[in-house]
C-alpha positions as CSV (number, residue, x, y, z in Angstrom):
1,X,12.3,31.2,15.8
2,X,15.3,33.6,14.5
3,X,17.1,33.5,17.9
4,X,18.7,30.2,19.0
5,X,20.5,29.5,22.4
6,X,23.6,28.0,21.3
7,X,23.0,25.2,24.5
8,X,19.9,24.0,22.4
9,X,21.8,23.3,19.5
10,X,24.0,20.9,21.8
11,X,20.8,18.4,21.4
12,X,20.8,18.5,18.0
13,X,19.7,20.7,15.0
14,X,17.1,23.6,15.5
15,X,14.4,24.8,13.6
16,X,14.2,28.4,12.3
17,X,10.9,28.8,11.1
18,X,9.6,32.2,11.4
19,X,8.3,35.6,9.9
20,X,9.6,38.9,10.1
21,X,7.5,42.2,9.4
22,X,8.0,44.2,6.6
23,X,8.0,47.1,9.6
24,X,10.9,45.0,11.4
25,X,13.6,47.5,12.6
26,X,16.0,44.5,10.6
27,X,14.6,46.2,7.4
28,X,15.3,49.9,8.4
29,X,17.5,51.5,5.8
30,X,17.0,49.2,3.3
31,X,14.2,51.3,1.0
32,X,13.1,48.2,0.2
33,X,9.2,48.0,-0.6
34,X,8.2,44.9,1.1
35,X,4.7,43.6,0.4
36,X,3.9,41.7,3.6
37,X,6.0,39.6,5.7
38,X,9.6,38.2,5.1
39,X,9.2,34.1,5.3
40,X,11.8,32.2,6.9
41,X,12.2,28.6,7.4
42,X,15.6,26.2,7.9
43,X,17.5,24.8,10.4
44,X,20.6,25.5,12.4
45,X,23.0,22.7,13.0
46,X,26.5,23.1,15.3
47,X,29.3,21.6,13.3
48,X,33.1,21.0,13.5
49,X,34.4,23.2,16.3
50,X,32.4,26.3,17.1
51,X,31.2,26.7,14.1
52,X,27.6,26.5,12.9
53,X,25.3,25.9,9.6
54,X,22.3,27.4,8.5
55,X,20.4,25.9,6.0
56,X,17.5,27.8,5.0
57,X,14.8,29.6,2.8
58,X,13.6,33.2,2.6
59,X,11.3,34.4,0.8
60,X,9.3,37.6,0.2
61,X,7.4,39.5,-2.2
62,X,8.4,43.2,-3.2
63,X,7.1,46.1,-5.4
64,X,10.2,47.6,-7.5
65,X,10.5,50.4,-9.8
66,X,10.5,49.4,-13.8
67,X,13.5,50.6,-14.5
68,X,12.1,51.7,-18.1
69,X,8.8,53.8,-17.2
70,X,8.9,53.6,-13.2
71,X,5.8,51.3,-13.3
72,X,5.6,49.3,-10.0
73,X,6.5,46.1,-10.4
74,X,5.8,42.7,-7.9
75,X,8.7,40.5,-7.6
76,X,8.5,37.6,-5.7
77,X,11.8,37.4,-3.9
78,X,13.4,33.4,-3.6
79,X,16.9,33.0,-1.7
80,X,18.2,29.2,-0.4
81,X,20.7,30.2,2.4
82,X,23.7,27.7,2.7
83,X,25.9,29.4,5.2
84,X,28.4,29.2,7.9
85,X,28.5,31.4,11.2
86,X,31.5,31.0,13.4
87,X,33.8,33.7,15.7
88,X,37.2,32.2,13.5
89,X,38.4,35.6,12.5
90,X,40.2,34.0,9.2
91,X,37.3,33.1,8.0
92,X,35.6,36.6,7.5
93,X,36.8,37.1,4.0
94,X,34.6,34.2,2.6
95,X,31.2,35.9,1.4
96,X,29.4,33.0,3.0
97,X,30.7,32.8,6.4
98,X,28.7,35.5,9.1
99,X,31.1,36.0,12.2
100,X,29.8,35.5,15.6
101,X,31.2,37.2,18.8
102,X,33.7,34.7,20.6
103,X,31.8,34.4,23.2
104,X,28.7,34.3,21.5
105,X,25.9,32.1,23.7
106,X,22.9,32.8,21.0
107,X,23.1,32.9,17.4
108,X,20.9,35.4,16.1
109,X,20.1,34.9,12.3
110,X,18.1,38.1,12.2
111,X,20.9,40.0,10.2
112,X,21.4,36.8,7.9
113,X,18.2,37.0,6.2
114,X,18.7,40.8,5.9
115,X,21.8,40.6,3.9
116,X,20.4,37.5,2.0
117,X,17.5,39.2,1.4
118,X,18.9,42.1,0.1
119,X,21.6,40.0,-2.5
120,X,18.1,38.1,-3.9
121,X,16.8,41.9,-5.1
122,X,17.3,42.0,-8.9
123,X,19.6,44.9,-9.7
124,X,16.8,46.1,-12.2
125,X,13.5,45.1,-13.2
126,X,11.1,45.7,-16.3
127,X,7.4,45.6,-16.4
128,X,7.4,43.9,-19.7
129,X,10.3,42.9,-22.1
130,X,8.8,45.3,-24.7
131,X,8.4,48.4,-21.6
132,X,8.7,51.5,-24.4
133,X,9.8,53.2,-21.3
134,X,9.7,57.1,-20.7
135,X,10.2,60.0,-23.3
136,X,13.3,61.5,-22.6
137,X,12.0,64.8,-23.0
138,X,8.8,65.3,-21.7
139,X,8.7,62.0,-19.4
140,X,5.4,60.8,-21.2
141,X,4.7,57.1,-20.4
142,X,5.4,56.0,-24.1
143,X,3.5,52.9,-23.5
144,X,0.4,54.3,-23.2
145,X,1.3,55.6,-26.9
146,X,3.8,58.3,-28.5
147,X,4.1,61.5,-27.2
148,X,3.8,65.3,-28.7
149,X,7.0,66.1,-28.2
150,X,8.8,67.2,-31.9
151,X,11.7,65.0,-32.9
152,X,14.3,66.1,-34.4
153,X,15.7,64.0,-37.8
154,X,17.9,61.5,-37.2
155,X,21.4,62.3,-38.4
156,X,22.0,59.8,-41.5
């Protein structure tokens, strides 16, 4: 459960165990090639004030682009959440605060584990460490062994 009445959490902490579909309109936008569903599990707690913490874990497996010789890659995506939701409008500049509408009655954490999702996605990926990658020329897989392309000598 993703959504939370904020009356529940009056009681004590909340639960937010729950999967979201790689199809999820959450996910629209993203081009983010998600193999299967996106794993949630934490808990929500009310602190100090009106403020809340989410404590939590996503995870989710993804096929990326090698950025060597485009191979498809699985990654196995990881992210502990430790963050802070509240309507205090000072607060917005801290990178792990999520604002809440002032009058908020249900904390959705929905758009949380989008953005946290998408900061766990490695900026690049490789197949292998020793990827020969693609010729620059003809865009042969050099992996699979050199090309016919003619090179040129190497300046000295």
């Amino acid at each position: 459960m993703l959504k939370i009445a904020i009356r529940d959490l009056t009681r004590g902490p909340a639960e937010t165990d729950g999967e979201l579909s790689p199809a999820d309109p959450i996910f629209a936008g993203l081009e983010l090639p998600l193999e299967g569903p996106v794993s949630v599990s934490g808990q929500l707690q009310a602190t100090e004030g009106d403020d809340f913490l989410w404590r939590g874990v996503i995870r989710a497996d993804a096929v990326l682009a090698c950025r060597r010789c485009l191979a498809e890659v699985p990654v196995h995506l990881r992210r502990e959440v430790d963050v802070l939701l509240t309507s205090d409008p000072d607060a917005a500049d801290d990178p792990s605060v999520y604002p809440l509408p002032p009058m908020a009655v249900q904390i959705d954490l929905t758009g949380v584990v989008r953005e946290e999702l998408v900061l766990e996605v490695p900026a690049f990926v490789v197949c292998r460490e020793d990827c020969a990658g693609l010729c620059p020329t003809c865009g042969a897989d050099l992996n699979a062994g050199p090309c016919a392309c003619v090179r040129s000598a190497e300046p000295a």
